[in-house]
N, C-alpha and C positions, 0 to 999 in steps of 0.2 A: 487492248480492246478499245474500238472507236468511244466518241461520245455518246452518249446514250442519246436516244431520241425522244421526243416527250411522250409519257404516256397515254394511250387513246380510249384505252379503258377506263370507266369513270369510277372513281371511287368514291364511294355513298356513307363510307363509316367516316372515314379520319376526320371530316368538318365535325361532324358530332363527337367525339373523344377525345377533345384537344389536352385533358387534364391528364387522363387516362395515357396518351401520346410520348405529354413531355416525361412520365415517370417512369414509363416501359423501358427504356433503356437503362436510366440508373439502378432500376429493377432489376432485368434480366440480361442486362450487358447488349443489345442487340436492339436498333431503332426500329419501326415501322416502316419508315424508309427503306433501311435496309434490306428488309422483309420483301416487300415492292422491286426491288432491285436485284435480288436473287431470285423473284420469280420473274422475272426478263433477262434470267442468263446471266447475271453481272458473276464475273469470276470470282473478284475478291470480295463479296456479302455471301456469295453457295460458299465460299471458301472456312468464311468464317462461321455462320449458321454449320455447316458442317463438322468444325472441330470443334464447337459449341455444346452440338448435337451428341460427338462421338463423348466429350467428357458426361454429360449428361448421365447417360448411358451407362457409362462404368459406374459411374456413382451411384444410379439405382440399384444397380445390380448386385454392388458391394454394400449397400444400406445398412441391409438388415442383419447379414452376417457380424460385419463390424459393430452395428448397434450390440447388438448378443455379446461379442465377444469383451466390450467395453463395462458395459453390464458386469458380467465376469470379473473384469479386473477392478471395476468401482466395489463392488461390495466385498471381494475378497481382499482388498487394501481397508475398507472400514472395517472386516471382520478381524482382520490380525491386529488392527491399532486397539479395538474395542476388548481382544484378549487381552493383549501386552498394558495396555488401559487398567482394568480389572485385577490382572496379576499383579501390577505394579501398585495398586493401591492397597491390595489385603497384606502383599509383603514387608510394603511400608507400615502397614498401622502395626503387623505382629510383630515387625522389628524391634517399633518404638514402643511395644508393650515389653517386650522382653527386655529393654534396655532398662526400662521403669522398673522393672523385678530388681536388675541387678543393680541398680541405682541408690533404690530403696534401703536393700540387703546391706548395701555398701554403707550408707547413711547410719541403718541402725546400726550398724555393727561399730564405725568411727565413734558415732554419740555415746555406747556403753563405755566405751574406753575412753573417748575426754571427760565422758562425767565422773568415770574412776579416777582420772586422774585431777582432775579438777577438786573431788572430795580431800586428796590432799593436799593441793596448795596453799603454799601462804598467802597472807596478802598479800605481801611483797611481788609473787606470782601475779596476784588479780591485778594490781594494780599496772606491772607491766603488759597484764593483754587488753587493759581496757586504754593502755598508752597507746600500744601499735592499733586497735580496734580503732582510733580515734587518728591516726596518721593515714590510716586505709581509705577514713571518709575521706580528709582533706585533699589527702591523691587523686579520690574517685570525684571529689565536685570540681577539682582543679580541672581535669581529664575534660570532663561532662560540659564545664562550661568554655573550654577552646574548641570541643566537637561542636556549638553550637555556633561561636560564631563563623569558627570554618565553614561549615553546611553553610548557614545563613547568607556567607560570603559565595560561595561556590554556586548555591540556588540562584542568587543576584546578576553574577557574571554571568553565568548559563539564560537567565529569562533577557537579561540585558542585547546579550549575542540574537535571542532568536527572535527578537523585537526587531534587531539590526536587516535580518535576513526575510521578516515578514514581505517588506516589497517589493525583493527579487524572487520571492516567490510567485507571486501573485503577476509580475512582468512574465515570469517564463509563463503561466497558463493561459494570459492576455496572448503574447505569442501564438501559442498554441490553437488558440480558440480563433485568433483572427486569421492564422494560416488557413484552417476548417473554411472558414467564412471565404474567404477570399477564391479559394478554389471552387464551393459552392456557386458563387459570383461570378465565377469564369467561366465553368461547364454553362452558367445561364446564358452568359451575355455574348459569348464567343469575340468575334472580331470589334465590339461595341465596350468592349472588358474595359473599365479605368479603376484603378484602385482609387485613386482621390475622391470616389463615391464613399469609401469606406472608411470611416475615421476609428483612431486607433488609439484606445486609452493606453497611457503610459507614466508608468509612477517612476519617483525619484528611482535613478541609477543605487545599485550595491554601493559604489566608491563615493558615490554623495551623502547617502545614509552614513558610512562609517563615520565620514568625515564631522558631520553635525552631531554625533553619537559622541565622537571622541572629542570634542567641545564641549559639550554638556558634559560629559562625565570631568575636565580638568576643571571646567567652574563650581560645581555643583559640588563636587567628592574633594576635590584635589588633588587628585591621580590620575 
């Protein structure tokens, strides 16, 4: 198709709608211009207003079934987690009741037979269960105070690492957000487009982090 010739019909809306103009398209995919241009025949704006058109169309058309049927599948996926939910917590509590019966049963019934048997030992008996009673702590505080500094050590590395990784976090959503931006900035500006408009924060690199991380920790720890 030739080039279009200019139009002789005056248009009285677009001076007044300019804001209205520029958001129509990121809106509804399809300019005013365009619009303009398929109604003067242009092939490729009827081409696409047309397949615009025909998705449109199916989409209404399939709305409301689909809605329904979604509906459907939303509440009967809550309603089976909401049983399985339910079930799972009265099975649990009666479990752990019934475990507490047999627990109990178990308890007294140990207790009548060491206090029987406890009625006859000797000292010599007492004395050895209040030895090993007394080996049991030392094992148990010995235990208790390596779990502590373990964790303590393990929490330290772990907060240490994700201190490390704070700034390559924060770099990938800078990315991210300035990608946004910059395409934003494109669609406006078209052929007039310079990125050097757009300044771009950027925090120390991963490998710079580590580097000053594993400095501080060889002065500071000595490891």
């Amino acid at each position: 198709m030739g080039k279009m010739r200019p139009l002789k019909i005056k248009d009285h809306v677009s001076q007044k709608t300019g804001r209205i103009r520029k958001k129509f398209k990121k809106t509804f995919g399809v300019s005013p211009h365009q619009i303009t241009l398929a109604l003067l025949n242009h092939e490729k704006s009827q081409n696409l207003i047309a397949d615009m058109a025909n998705d449109g169309e199916v989409i209404s058309k399939f709305a409301q079934p689909v809605l329904e049927r979604m509906k459907h599948i939303i509440e009967g996926t809550k309603d089976l987690n909401r049983v399985h939910s339910e079930v799972a917590k009265l099975g649990g509590d009666a479990i752990n009741q019934i475990q507490k019966y047999q627990d109990d049963s178990e308890l007294a019934n140990t207790k009548y037979i060491n206090t029987a048997e406890e009625q006859k030992l000797s000292f010599t008996s007492a004395k050895d269960k209040e030895s090993l009673r007394h080996k049991n702590a030392i094992a148990l505080g010995t235990l208790q105070k390596w779990l502590a500094r373990h964790t303590e050590q393990i929490d330290g590395e772990y907060k240490y690492n994700q201190t490390q990784l704070s700034t390559e976090t924060k770099n990938q959503q800078i990315n991210l957000e300035y990608d946004e931006k910059l395409g934003e900035y494109r669609l406006d500006m078209g052929s007039d487009f310079n990125p050097e408009l757009l300044p771009k924060k950027q925090y120390a690199p991963l490998e710079v982090v580590k580097r000053i991380a594993t400095t501080i920790k060889e002065t500071l720890l000595g490891f």
